[in-house]
N, C-alpha and C positions, 0 to 999 in steps of 0.2 A: 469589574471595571465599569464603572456607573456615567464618570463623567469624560465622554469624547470626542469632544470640543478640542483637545490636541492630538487627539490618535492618530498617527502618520508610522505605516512601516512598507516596506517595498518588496519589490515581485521576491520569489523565491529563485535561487542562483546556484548553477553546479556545487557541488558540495561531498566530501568524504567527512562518514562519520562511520567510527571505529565503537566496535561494538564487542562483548567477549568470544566469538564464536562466530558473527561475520560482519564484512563491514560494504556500508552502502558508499556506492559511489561515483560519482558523473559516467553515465554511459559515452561513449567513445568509437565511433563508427570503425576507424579503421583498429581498433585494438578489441573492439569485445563483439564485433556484428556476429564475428564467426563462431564465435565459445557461445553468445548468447543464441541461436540459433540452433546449434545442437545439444542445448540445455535443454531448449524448450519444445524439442522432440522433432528436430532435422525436419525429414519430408511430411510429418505427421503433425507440424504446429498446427495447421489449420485445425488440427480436431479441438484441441489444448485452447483453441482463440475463437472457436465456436461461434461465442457471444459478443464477443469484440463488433461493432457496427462495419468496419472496415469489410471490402472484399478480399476475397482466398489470395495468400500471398502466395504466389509462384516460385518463389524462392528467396534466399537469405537478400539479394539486392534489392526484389520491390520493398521488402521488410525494413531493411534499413533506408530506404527512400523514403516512407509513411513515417518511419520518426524522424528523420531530416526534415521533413514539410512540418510536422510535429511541434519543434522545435523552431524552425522559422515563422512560421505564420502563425500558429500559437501561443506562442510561448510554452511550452508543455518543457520540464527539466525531466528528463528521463534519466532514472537510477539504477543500475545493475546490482546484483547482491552479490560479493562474493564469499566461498567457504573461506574462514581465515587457516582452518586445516591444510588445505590444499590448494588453498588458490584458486579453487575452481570458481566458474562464474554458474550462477546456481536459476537466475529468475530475474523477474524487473518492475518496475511500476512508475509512473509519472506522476510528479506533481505538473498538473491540470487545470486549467480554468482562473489562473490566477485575479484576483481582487485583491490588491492593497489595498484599495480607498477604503474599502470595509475588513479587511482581513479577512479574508477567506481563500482558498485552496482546496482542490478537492487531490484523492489520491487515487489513482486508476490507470488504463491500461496493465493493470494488474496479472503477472503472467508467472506461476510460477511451476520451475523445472521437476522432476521425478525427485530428483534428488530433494530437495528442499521442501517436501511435502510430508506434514504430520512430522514436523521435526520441528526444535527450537529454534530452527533457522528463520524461518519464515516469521513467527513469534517476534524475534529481536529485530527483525529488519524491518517490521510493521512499529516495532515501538522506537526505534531511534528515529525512523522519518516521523512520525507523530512527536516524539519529544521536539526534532528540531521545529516543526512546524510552530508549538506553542515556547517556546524556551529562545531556540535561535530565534525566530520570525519573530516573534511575537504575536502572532495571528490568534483571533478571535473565535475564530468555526476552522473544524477539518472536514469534509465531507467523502463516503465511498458511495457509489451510485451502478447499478448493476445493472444487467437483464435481467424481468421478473423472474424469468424463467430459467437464472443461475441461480442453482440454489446453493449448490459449493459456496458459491460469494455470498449468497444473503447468510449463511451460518457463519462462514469466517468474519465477518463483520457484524456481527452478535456477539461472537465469541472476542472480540478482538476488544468490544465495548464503544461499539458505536455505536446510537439508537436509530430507531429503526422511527422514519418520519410521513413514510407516506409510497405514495406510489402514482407516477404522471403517467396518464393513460395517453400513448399514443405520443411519446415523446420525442421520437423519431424514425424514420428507416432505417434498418438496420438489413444487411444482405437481403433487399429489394419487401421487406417486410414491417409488418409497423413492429412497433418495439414499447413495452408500457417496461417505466425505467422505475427503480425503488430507489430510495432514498434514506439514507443514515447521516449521521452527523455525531462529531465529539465536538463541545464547545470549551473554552479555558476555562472556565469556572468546574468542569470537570477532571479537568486535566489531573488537578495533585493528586486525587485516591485512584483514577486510573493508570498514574504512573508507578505510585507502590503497588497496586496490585499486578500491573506486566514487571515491575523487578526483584517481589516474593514469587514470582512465577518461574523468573528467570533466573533467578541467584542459585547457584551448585546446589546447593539443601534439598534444593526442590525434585531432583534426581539420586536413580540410585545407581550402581553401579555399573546398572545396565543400560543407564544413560534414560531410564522410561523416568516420567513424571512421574513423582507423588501425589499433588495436589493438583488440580485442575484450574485451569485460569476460572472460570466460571465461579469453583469452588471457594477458590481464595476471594474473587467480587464480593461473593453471597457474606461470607465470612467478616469480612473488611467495613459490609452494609449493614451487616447487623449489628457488629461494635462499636458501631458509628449514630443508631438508632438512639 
Protein backbone atom coordinates (compact mmCIF):
# COMPACT_ATOMS: atom_id res chain seq x y z
CA UNK A 1 0.00 0.00 0.00
CA UNK A 2 2.20 2.85 -1.30
CA UNK A 3 -0.24 5.69 -1.64
CA UNK A 4 -2.16 6.95 1.97
CA UNK A 5 -3.38 9.98 1.31
CA UNK A 6 -7.02 8.19 1.82
CA UNK A 7 -6.04 5.48 4.39
CA UNK A 8 -8.90 5.81 6.95
CA UNK A 9 -10.09 2.54 9.11
CA UNK A 10 -11.26 2.68 12.76
CA UNK A 11 -10.58 1.42 16.23
CA UNK A 12 -10.99 -2.29 16.61
CA UNK A 13 -14.56 -3.51 18.21
CA UNK A 14 -15.92 -6.64 20.09
CA UNK A 15 -15.92 -9.42 17.64
CA UNK A 16 -16.70 -13.39 17.26
CA UNK A 17 -14.59 -15.15 15.00
CA UNK A 18 -15.11 -18.78 14.44
CA UNK A 19 -12.27 -20.66 13.82
CA UNK A 20 -12.12 -25.01 13.24
CA UNK A 21 -11.24 -25.83 16.71
CA UNK A 22 -11.85 -22.65 18.71
CA UNK A 23 -13.44 -19.55 18.44
CA UNK A 24 -12.45 -15.98 19.72
CA UNK A 25 -14.72 -13.95 21.34
CA UNK A 26 -15.74 -10.60 23.14
CA UNK A 27 -14.79 -11.16 26.70
CA UNK A 28 -17.90 -10.54 28.95
CA UNK A 29 -17.55 -9.90 32.68
CA UNK A 30 -20.56 -11.31 34.07
CA UNK A 31 -20.53 -14.57 31.64
CA UNK A 32 -16.64 -15.58 31.37
CA UNK A 33 -14.77 -13.58 34.63
CA UNK A 34 -15.37 -16.87 36.28
CA UNK A 35 -14.37 -19.75 33.58
CA UNK A 36 -11.58 -17.32 32.55
CA UNK A 37 -10.20 -17.23 35.97
CA UNK A 38 -10.03 -20.66 36.63
CA UNK A 39 -8.56 -21.29 33.26
CA UNK A 40 -5.83 -19.33 33.89
CA UNK A 41 -4.92 -21.23 37.09
CA UNK A 42 -7.66 -19.88 40.01
CA UNK A 43 -5.53 -18.85 43.19
CA UNK A 44 -2.25 -19.49 41.09
CA UNK A 45 -2.83 -16.70 38.13
CA UNK A 46 -0.56 -14.49 39.58
CA UNK A 47 2.31 -17.06 38.84
CA UNK A 48 0.84 -17.41 34.97
CA UNK A 49 0.83 -13.16 34.79
CA UNK A 50 4.23 -12.98 36.41
CA UNK A 51 5.21 -10.52 33.62
CA UNK A 52 2.00 -8.73 33.18
CA UNK A 53 3.08 -4.83 34.63
CA UNK A 54 -0.03 -4.91 36.57
CA UNK A 55 -0.09 -5.70 40.49
CA UNK A 56 -0.92 -9.43 42.17
CA UNK A 57 -4.67 -9.71 41.62
CA UNK A 58 -6.21 -10.75 44.77
CA UNK A 59 -8.86 -12.44 43.30
CA UNK A 60 -11.09 -13.12 40.18
CA UNK A 61 -13.03 -9.24 40.99
CA UNK A 62 -9.73 -7.10 41.10
CA UNK A 63 -8.99 -9.23 37.73
CA UNK A 64 -12.12 -8.41 36.24
CA UNK A 65 -12.00 -4.59 37.45
CA UNK A 66 -8.27 -4.15 35.60
CA UNK A 67 -10.09 -5.27 32.35
CA UNK A 68 -13.08 -3.17 32.98
CA UNK A 69 -10.67 0.09 33.47
CA UNK A 70 -8.98 -1.71 30.50
CA UNK A 71 -11.57 -1.34 28.29
CA UNK A 72 -12.84 1.98 29.60
CA UNK A 73 -10.06 4.30 29.67
CA UNK A 74 -8.08 2.27 27.01
CA UNK A 75 -9.76 1.24 24.80
CA UNK A 76 -8.18 -2.31 25.09
CA UNK A 77 -11.10 -5.17 23.28
CA UNK A 78 -10.45 -8.04 25.26
CA UNK A 79 -10.96 -11.64 23.64
CA UNK A 80 -11.66 -14.91 25.40
CA UNK A 81 -10.76 -18.24 23.43
CA UNK A 82 -13.04 -20.82 23.65
CA UNK A 83 -12.66 -24.80 23.02
CA UNK A 84 -15.34 -25.37 20.17
CA UNK A 85 -14.99 -29.12 21.63
CA UNK A 86 -16.33 -28.29 24.92
CA UNK A 87 -17.03 -25.02 25.27
CA UNK A 88 -14.70 -24.51 27.64
CA UNK A 89 -13.21 -20.96 27.90
CA UNK A 90 -9.34 -21.72 27.50
CA UNK A 91 -7.03 -18.18 27.68
CA UNK A 92 -7.39 -14.49 26.45
CA UNK A 93 -5.48 -11.61 24.99
CA UNK A 94 -6.37 -7.96 23.98
CA UNK A 95 -6.29 -5.91 21.15
CA UNK A 96 -4.20 -2.91 22.79
CA UNK A 97 -3.07 0.45 22.11
CA UNK A 98 -5.23 1.11 19.22
CA UNK A 99 -4.08 3.79 16.22
CA UNK A 100 -6.41 4.15 13.41
CA UNK A 101 -5.03 7.13 12.04
CA UNK A 102 -1.97 4.92 11.24
CA UNK A 103 -3.33 1.38 11.49
CA UNK A 104 -1.79 -0.05 14.17
CA UNK A 105 -2.88 -2.38 17.01
CA UNK A 106 -0.88 -4.20 19.21
CA UNK A 107 -1.97 -7.85 20.67
CA UNK A 108 -1.26 -8.44 24.39
CA UNK A 109 -2.26 -9.00 27.82
CA UNK A 110 -1.73 -12.37 26.53
CA UNK A 111 -2.64 -15.21 29.01
CA UNK A 112 -3.01 -18.49 28.14
CA UNK A 113 -4.81 -21.52 30.30
CA UNK A 114 -3.00 -25.25 30.91
CA UNK A 115 -5.34 -26.45 28.81
CA UNK A 116 -4.59 -24.48 25.55
CA UNK A 117 -0.75 -24.77 25.81
CA UNK A 118 1.35 -26.59 23.06
CA UNK A 119 -1.78 -27.26 21.27
CA UNK A 120 -3.54 -25.90 17.97
CA UNK A 121 -5.65 -23.92 20.12
CA UNK A 122 -3.51 -21.33 20.80
CA UNK A 123 -2.11 -21.49 17.01
CA UNK A 124 -5.65 -20.69 15.60
CA UNK A 125 -6.72 -18.18 18.10
CA UNK A 126 -3.27 -16.09 17.38
CA UNK A 127 -4.13 -16.45 13.49
CA UNK A 128 -7.73 -15.50 13.43
CA UNK A 129 -7.20 -12.37 15.58
CA UNK A 130 -4.15 -11.64 13.18
CA UNK A 131 -6.18 -12.25 10.13
CA UNK A 132 -8.93 -10.05 11.50
CA UNK A 133 -6.53 -7.36 12.29
CA UNK A 134 -5.32 -7.24 8.53
CA UNK A 135 -8.45 -8.69 6.58
CA UNK A 136 -11.41 -7.30 8.77
CA UNK A 137 -9.47 -4.00 9.97
CA UNK A 138 -7.51 -3.50 7.52
CA UNK A 139 -4.79 -2.27 9.62
CA UNK A 140 -1.21 -1.81 8.45
CA UNK A 141 1.24 -3.25 11.54
CA UNK A 142 0.24 -5.84 14.23
CA UNK A 143 2.56 -5.46 17.09
CA UNK A 144 3.38 -8.20 20.35
CA UNK A 145 5.46 -6.57 23.03
CA UNK A 146 6.71 -8.53 26.04
CA UNK A 147 8.98 -8.51 29.15
CA UNK A 148 12.61 -8.99 28.12
CA UNK A 149 12.63 -11.36 30.46
CA UNK A 150 9.61 -13.67 29.02
CA UNK A 151 10.99 -15.74 27.08
CA UNK A 152 7.92 -18.18 26.60
CA UNK A 153 6.56 -14.72 24.79
CA UNK A 154 9.59 -13.88 23.00
CA UNK A 155 9.61 -17.74 21.31
CA UNK A 156 5.72 -17.75 20.77
CA UNK A 157 6.14 -14.60 18.74
CA UNK A 158 8.93 -16.03 16.67
CA UNK A 159 7.30 -18.88 16.26
CA UNK A 160 4.05 -17.33 15.53
CA UNK A 161 6.03 -14.99 12.76
CA UNK A 162 6.45 -11.85 14.18
CA UNK A 163 9.80 -10.10 13.74
CA UNK A 164 11.64 -9.40 16.36
CA UNK A 165 12.40 -5.28 16.18
CA UNK A 166 14.28 -4.16 19.13
CA UNK A 167 14.16 -3.84 22.67
CA UNK A 168 13.14 -0.22 24.93
CA UNK A 169 15.32 -0.15 27.63
CA UNK A 170 13.63 0.95 30.71
CA UNK A 171 10.27 1.18 29.31
CA UNK A 172 8.38 1.10 32.28
CA UNK A 173 7.55 -0.13 35.88
CA UNK A 174 6.41 -2.99 36.08
CA UNK A 175 5.47 -4.61 39.87
CA UNK A 176 7.64 -1.59 41.43
CA UNK A 177 10.65 -2.60 38.85
CA UNK A 178 11.98 -1.14 35.71
CA UNK A 179 10.86 -3.25 32.87
CA UNK A 180 13.15 -3.23 29.29
CA UNK A 181 10.02 -4.21 26.81
CA UNK A 182 10.94 -6.23 23.35
CA UNK A 183 9.36 -5.55 20.37
CA UNK A 184 7.91 -7.62 17.32
CA UNK A 185 5.78 -6.67 14.66
CA UNK A 186 3.75 -8.31 11.53
CA UNK A 187 3.18 -5.65 8.77
CA UNK A 188 0.34 -6.38 5.72
CA UNK A 189 2.69 -6.60 3.23
CA UNK A 190 3.48 -9.78 5.23
CA UNK A 191 0.38 -10.94 5.87
CA UNK A 192 -0.45 -13.24 2.61
CA UNK A 193 2.70 -15.94 2.88
CA UNK A 194 2.03 -15.62 6.78
CA UNK A 195 -1.35 -16.50 6.47
CA UNK A 196 -0.82 -19.91 4.12
CA UNK A 197 1.80 -20.77 6.32
CA UNK A 198 -0.48 -20.54 9.94
CA UNK A 199 -3.40 -22.61 7.48
CA UNK A 200 -0.73 -25.36 5.97
CA UNK A 201 0.05 -25.58 9.60
CA UNK A 202 -3.42 -25.72 10.66
CA UNK A 203 -5.29 -27.59 8.00
CA UNK A 204 -6.19 -31.64 9.31
CA UNK A 205 -3.07 -32.87 7.00
CA UNK A 206 -0.94 -31.52 9.09
CA UNK A 207 -1.89 -33.95 12.02
CA UNK A 208 -1.81 -37.40 12.72
CA UNK A 209 -4.07 -39.30 14.45
CA UNK A 210 -2.81 -38.65 17.43
CA UNK A 211 -3.80 -35.12 16.91
CA UNK A 212 0.63 -34.28 17.09
CA UNK A 213 1.79 -32.07 14.16
CA UNK A 214 3.60 -33.28 11.37
CA UNK A 215 5.24 -30.34 10.16
CA UNK A 216 6.27 -27.48 12.16
CA UNK A 217 5.10 -23.91 11.68
CA UNK A 218 8.78 -22.83 11.52
CA UNK A 219 9.19 -25.60 9.08
CA UNK A 220 6.49 -24.88 6.77
CA UNK A 221 7.89 -20.66 6.85
CA UNK A 222 11.36 -21.97 6.04
CA UNK A 223 9.84 -24.13 3.33
CA UNK A 224 7.14 -21.51 1.91
CA UNK A 225 10.71 -19.03 2.01
CA UNK A 226 12.64 -20.98 0.08
CA UNK A 227 9.88 -21.61 -2.83
CA UNK A 228 9.40 -18.22 -2.86
CA UNK A 229 13.41 -17.45 -3.34
Amino acid sequence: MSDLSQYKVEAPKPVTIEGRRVTVKPYDRARHLSALWDALGGEEVNALLKYFPQAHFAGPAPFGDWLDRARDTLGWVTCVFQDKANGDILGMASYMRPDPANGVVEVGSVAHGAAMKRSPLSTEAHYLMARHVFEGLGYRRYEWKCHNGNEPSKATARRLGFTFEGVFRQHMISKGENRDTVWFSMIDGEWPQLKAVFEAWLSPDNFDAEGRQIRKLDDIRSSMAGSAA
